[in-house]
KEZAVEX-746136 format. One record per atom (N, C-alpha, C): residue in three letters; x, y, z. Coordinates in steps of 0.05 Angstrom, whole numbers, padded with zeros to 5 digits, always signed. Atoms other than C-alpha are relative to their C-alpha. Layout:
alaXYZ;...
***
This chain:
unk-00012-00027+00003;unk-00116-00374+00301;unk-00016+00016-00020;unk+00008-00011+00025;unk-00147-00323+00265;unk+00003+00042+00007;unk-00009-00023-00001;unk-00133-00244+00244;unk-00016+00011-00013;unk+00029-00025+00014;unk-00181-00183+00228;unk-00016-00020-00003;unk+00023+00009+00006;unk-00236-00238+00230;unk+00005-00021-00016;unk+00002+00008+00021;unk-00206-00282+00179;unk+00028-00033+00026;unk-00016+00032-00012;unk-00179-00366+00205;unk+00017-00007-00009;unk-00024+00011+00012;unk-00120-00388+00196;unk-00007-00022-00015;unk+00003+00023+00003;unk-00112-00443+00149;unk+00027-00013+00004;unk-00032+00025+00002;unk-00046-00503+00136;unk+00008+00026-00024;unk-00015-00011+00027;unk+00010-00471+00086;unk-00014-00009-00025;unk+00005+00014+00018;unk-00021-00521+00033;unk-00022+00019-00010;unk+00027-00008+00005;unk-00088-00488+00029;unk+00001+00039-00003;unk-00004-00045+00003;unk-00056-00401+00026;unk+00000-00011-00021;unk-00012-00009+00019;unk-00051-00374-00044;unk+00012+00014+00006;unk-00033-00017-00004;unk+00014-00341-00045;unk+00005+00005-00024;unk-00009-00005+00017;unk+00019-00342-00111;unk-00018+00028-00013;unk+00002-00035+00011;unk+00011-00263-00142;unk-00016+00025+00015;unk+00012-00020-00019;unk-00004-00238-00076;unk+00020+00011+00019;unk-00021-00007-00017;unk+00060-00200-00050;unk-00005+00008+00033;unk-00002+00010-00023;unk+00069-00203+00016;unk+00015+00033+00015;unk-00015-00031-00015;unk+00086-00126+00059;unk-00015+00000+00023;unk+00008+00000-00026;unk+00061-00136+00122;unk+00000-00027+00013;unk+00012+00024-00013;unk+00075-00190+00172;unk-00003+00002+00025;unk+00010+00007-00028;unk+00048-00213+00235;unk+00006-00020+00015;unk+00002+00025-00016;unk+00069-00266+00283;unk-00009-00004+00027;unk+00007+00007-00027;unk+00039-00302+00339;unk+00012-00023+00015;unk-00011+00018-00011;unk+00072-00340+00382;unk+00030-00003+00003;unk-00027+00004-00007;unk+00146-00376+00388;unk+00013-00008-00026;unk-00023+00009+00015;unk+00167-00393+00326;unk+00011+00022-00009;unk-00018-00022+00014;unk+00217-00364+00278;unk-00012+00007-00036;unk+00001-00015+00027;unk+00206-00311+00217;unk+00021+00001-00012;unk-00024-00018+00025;unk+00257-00298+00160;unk-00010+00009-00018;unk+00010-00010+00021;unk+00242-00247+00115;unk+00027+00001-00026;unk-00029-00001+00027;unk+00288-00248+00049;unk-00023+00010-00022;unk+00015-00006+00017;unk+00280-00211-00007;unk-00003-00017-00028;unk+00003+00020+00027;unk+00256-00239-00078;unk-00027+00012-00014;unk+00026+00002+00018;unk+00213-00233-00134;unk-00030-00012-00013;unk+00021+00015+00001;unk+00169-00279-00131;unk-00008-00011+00027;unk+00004-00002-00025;unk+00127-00280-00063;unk-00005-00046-00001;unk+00004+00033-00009;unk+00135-00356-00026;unk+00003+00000+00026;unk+00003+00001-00031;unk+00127-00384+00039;unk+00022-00034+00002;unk-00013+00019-00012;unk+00180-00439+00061;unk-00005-00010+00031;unk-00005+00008-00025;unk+00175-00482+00128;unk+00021-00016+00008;unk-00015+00029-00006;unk+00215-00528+00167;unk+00003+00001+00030;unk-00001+00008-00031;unk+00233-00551+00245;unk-00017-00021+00001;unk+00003+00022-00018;unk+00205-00591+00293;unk-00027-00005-00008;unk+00034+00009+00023;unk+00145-00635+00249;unk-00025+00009+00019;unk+00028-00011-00022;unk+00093-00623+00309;unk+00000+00030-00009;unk+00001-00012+00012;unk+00112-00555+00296;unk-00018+00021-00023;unk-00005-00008+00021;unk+00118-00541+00233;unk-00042-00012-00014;unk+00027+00010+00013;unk+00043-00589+00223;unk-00020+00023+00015;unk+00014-00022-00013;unk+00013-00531+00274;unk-00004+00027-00012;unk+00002-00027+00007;unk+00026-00471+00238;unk-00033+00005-00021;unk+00023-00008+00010;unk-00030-00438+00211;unk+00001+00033-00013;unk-00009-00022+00017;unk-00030-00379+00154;unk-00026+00017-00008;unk+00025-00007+00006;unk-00079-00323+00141;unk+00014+00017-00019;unk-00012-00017+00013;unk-00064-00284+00085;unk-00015+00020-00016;unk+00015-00010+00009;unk-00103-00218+00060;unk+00012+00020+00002;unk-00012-00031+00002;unk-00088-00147+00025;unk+00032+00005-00001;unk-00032-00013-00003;unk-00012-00159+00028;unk+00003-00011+00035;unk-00007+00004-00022;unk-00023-00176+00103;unk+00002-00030+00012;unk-00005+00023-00003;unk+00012-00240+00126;unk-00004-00006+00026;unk+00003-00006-00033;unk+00000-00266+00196;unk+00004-00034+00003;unk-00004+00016-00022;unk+00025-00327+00229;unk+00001-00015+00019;unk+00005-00001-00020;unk+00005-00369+00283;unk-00003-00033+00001;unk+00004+00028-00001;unk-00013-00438+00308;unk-00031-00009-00001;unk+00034+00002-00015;unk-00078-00467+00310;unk-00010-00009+00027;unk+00002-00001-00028;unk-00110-00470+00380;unk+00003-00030+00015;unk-00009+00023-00014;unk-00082-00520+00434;unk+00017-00016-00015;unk-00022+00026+00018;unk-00033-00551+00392;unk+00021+00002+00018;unk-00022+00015-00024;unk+00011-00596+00430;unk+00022-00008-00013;unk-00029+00002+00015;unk+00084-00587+00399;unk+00016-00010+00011;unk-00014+00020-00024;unk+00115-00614+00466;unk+00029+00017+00001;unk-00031-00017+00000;unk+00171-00552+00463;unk+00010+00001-00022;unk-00010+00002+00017;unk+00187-00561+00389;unk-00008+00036-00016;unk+00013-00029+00016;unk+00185-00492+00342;unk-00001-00002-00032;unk-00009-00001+00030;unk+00189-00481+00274;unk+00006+00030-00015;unk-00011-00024+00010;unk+00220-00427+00217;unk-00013-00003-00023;unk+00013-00023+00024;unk+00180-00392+00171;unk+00018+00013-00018;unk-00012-00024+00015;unk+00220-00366+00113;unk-00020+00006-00025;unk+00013-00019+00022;unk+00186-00311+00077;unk+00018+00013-00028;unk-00015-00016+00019;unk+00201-00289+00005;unk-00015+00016-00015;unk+00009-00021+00010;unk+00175-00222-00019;unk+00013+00023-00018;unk-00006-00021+00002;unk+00190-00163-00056;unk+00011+00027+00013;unk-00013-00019-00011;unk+00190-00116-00006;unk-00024+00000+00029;unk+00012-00005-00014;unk+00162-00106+00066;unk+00011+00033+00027;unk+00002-00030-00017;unk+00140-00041+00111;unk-00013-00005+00017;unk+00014-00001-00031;unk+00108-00064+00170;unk+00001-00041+00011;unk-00008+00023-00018;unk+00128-00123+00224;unk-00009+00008+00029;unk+00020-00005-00018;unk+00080-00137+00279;unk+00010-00027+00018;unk-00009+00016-00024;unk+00111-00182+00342;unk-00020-00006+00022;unk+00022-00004-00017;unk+00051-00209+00385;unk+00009-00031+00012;unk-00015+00029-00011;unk+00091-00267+00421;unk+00025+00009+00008;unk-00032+00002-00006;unk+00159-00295+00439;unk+00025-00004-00021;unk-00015+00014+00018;unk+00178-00316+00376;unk+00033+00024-00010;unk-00014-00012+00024;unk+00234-00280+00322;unk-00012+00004-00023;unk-00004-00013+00014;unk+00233-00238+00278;unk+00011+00012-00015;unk-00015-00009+00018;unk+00280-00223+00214;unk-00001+00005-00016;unk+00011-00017+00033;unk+00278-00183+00152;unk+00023+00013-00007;unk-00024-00017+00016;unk+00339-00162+00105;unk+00000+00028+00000;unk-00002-00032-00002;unk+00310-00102+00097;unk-00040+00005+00001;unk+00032-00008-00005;unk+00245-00054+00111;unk-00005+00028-00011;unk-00011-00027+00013;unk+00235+00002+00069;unk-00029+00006-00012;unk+00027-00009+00010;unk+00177+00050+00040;unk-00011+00022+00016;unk-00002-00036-00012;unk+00157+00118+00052;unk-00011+00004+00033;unk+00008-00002-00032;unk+00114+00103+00126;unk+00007-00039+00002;unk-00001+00016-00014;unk+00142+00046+00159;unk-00006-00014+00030;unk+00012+00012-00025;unk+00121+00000+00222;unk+00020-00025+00015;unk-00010+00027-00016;unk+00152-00045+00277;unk-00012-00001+00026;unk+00021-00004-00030;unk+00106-00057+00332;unk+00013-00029+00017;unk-00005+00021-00025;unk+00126-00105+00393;unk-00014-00006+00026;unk+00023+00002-00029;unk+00074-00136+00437;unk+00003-00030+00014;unk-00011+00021-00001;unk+00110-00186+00478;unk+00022+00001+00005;unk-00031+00005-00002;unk+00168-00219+00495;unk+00019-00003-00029;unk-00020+00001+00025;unk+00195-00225+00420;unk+00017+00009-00004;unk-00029-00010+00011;unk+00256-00204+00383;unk-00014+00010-00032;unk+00010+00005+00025;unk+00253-00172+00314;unk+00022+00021-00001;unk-00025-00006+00002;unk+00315-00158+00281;unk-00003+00016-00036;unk+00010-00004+00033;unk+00324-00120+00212;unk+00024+00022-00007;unk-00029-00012+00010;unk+00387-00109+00168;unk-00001+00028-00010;unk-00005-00031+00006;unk+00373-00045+00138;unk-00030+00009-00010;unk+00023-00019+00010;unk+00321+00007+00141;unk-00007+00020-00021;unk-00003-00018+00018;unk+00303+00049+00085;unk-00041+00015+00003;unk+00038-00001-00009;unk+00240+00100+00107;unk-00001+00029-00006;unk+00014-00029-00006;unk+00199+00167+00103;unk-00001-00001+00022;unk+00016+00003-00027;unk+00163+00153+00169;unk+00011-00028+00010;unk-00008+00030-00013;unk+00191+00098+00218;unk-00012+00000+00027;unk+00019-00008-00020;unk+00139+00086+00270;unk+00021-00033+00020;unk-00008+00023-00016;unk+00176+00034+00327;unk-00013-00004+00019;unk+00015+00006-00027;unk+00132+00014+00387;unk+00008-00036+00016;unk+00004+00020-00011;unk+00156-00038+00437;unk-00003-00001+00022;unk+00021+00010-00024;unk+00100-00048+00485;unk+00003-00030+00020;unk-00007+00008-00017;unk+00131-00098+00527;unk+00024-00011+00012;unk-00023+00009-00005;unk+00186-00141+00544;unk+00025-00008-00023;unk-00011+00008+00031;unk+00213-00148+00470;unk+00026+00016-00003;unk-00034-00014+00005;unk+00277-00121+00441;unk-00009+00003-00040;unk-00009-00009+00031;unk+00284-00085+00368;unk+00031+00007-00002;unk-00030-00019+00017;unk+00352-00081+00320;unk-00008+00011-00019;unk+00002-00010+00028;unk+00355-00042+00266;unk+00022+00021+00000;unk-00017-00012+00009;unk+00397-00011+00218;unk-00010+00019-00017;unk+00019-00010+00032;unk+00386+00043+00157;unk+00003+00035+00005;unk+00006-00030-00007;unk+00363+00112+00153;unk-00026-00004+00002;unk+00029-00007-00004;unk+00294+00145+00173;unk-00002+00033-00002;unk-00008-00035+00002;unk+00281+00220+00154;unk-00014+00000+00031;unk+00015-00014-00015;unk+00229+00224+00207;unk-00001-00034+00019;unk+00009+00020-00019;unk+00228+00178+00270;unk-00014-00002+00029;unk+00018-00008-00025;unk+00179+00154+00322;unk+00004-00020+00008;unk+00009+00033-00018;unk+00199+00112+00380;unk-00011+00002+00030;unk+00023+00009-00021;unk+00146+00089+00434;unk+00017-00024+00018;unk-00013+00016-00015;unk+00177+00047+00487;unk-00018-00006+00033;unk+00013+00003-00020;unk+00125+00024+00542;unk+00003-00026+00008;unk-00005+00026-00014;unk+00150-00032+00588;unk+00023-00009+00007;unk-00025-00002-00013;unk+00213-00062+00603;unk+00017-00004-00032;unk-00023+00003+00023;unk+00238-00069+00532;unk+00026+00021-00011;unk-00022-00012+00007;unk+00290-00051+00484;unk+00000+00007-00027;unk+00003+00000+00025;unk+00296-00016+00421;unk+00033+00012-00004;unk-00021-00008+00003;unk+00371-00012+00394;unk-00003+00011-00028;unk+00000-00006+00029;unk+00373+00032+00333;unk+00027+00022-00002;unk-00033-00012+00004;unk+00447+00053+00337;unk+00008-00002-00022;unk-00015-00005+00017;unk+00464+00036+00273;unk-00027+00004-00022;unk+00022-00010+00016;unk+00403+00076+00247;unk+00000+00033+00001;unk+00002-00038-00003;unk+00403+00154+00232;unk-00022+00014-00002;unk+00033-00018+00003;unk+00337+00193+00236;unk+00011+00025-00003;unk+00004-00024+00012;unk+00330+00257+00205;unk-00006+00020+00020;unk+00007-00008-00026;unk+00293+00279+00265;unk-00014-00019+00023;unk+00018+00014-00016;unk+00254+00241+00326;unk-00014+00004+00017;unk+00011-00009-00015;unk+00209+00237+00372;unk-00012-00030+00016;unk-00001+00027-00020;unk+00213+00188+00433;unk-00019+00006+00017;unk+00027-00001-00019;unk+00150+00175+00491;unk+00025-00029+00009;unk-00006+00016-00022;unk+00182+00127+00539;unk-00011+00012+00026;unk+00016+00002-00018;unk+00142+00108+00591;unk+00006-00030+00010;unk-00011+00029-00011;unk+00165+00045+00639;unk+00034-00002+00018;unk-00024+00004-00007;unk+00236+00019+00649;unk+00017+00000-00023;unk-00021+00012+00028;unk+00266+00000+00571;unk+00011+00027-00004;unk-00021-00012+00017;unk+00322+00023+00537;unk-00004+00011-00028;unk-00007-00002+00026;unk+00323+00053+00474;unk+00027+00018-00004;unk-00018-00012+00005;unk+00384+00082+00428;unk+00000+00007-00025;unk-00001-00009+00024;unk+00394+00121+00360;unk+00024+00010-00005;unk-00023-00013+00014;unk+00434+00158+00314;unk-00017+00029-00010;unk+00000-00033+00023;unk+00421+00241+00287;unk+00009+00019+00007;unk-00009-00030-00013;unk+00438+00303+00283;unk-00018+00019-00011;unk+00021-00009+00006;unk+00371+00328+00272;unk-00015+00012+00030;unk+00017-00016-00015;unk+00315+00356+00320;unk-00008-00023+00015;unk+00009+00020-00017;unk+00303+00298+00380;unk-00020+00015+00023;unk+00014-00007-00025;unk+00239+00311+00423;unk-00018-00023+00010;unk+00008+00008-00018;unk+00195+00282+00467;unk+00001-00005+00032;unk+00002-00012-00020;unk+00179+00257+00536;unk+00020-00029+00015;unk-00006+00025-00015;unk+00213+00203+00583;unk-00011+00000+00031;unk+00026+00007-00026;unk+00164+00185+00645;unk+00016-00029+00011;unk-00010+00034-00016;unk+00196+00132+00693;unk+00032-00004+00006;unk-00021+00007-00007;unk+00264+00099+00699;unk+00009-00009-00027;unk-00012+00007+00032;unk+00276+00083+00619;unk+00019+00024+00004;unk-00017-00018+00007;unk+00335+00109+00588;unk+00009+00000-00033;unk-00007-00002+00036;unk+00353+00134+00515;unk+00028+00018+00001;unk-00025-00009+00000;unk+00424+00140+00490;unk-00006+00016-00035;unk+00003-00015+00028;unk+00418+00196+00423;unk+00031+00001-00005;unk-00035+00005+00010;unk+00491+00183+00384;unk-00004+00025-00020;unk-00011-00022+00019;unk+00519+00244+00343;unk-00016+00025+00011;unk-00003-00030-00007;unk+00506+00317+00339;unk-00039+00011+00006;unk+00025-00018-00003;unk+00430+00328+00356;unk-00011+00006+00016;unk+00010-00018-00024;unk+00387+00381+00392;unk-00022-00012+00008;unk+00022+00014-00018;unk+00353+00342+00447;unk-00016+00016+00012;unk+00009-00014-00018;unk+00300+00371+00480;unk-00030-00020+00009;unk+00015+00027+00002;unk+00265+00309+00513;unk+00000+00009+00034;unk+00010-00009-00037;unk+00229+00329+00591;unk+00007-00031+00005;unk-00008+00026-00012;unk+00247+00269+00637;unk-00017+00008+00031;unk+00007-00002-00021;unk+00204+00264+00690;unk+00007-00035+00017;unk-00008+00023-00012;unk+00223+00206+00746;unk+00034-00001-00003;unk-00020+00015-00008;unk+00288+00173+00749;unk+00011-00010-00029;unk-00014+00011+00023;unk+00302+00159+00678;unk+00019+00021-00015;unk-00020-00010+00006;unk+00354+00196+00631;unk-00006-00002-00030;unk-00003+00005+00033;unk+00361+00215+00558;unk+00030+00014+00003;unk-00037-00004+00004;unk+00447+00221+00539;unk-00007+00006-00023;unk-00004-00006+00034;unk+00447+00261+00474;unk+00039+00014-00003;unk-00029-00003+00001;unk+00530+00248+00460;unk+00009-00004-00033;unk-00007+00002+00017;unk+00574+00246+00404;unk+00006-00024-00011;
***
C-alpha cells in the first residue's frame, strides 16, 4: 500500500507520537473510529490476519490506511481506532467504514470513492465539500455555512440532520442525497438522482432527465 508516493509501513514502525492526525484515508474493508482526544494514538484490534495486514502511512497530518498487497485475511477485517484532536477531511476509497465524533474547521472534506460508509456525529464547518462518487453512503450531522454536495453514481448522502447556510448540489447518476436550510440552494440535477431540501429554502436547482429536487418544510 502506499499514498502520495510514500509505503505503508506495520502500526509498530508509524510515529504518532506529536504528529496530530486531521486527515484520514482508508483503503479497503476494514473499520475506522475516529474519537476525539488530546493526545494523537492509533489503536487496533479484530481478526489477527487482519489486524497483522494493516499497513500505515502517515505524513503532514495525513493518515491513510490500507493493507499491504495480497494479503490473505481469508474474510477476516479489522478496527482502527483513531485518537486525535481534531479532524477536517475523510477520504473513503473502499468498502470499509468510516466514523468520526465530530468534523469541524473552517473548509471541510468527505470524499467517497467506493462502496464505503462514512458516518459522522456532528459537523462543525465554514466550507463543507461532500462528494460521493460511487456506490457509498454519507451521514452527517452539524451545521455548515456554505455547502457543496457532488453526488455521481448510485450513492447516498443523508445530511438531514445537517443545516447549510446555503448549497450547492451537481448530481449526476441515480443517488440520493438530503439536507436541511433555509438559505439559497442551487445547482444542477442530470439523470434520475433525487434530493430532498428540509425547511424554508429558495431552491433553484435545473433538473434535467427524470430525477427531482423536493425543497419542503
Amino acid at each position: 500500500m502506499s499514498i502520495e508516493g510514500h509505503t505503508g509501513v506495520p502500526l509498530a514502525k508509524l510515529a504518532v507520537s506529536g504528529n496530530p492526525i486531521s486527515q484520514v484515508t482508508l483503503l479497503g474493508s476494514d473499520t475506522v473510529r475516529i474519537v476525539r482526544g488530546g493526545t494523537p494514538g492509533i489503536q487496533v484490534s479484530g481478526d489477527p490476519r487482519a489486524v497483522d495486514a494493516l499497513r500505515f502511512v502517515l505524513t503532514d497530518g495525513k493518515l491513510g490506511v490500507g493493507r499491504k498487497p495480497d494479503a490473505d485475511v481469508g474474510g477476516g477485517t479489522a478496527t482502527v481506532t483513531i485518537t486525535t484532536p481534531s479532524v477536517d477531511h475523510l477520504i473513503m476509497a473502499g468498502s470499509g467504514t468510516i466514523s468520526s465524533e465530530r468534523l469541524d474547521g473552517p473548509t471541510v472534506g468527505v470524499t467517497i470513492g467506493g462502496a464505503g460508509k462514512v458516518e459522522v456525529g456532528a459537523i462543525t464547518a465554514g466550507q463543507l465539500d461532500v462528494e460521493v462518487l460511487g456506490s457509498g453512503a454519507f451521514t452527517g450531522g452539524g451545521h455548515a455555512d456554505k455547502l457543496a454536495l457532488t453526488l455521481a453514481g448510485t450513492g447516498d448522502a443523508d445530511l438531514s440532520r445537517l443545516t447549510a447556510g446555503r448549497a450547492q448540489i451537481d448530481v449526476a447518476g441515480t443517488g440520493t442525497g438530503s439536507l436541511s436550510s433555509d438559505g439559497k440552494v442551487t445547482g444542477s440535477v442530470v439523470g434520475t438522482g433525487t434530493v430532498t431540501v428540509h425547511g424554508k429554502a429558495q431552491c433553484k436547482v435545473s433538473v434535467t432527465g427524470t430525477g427531482s429536487v423536493a425543497c419542503q418544510p
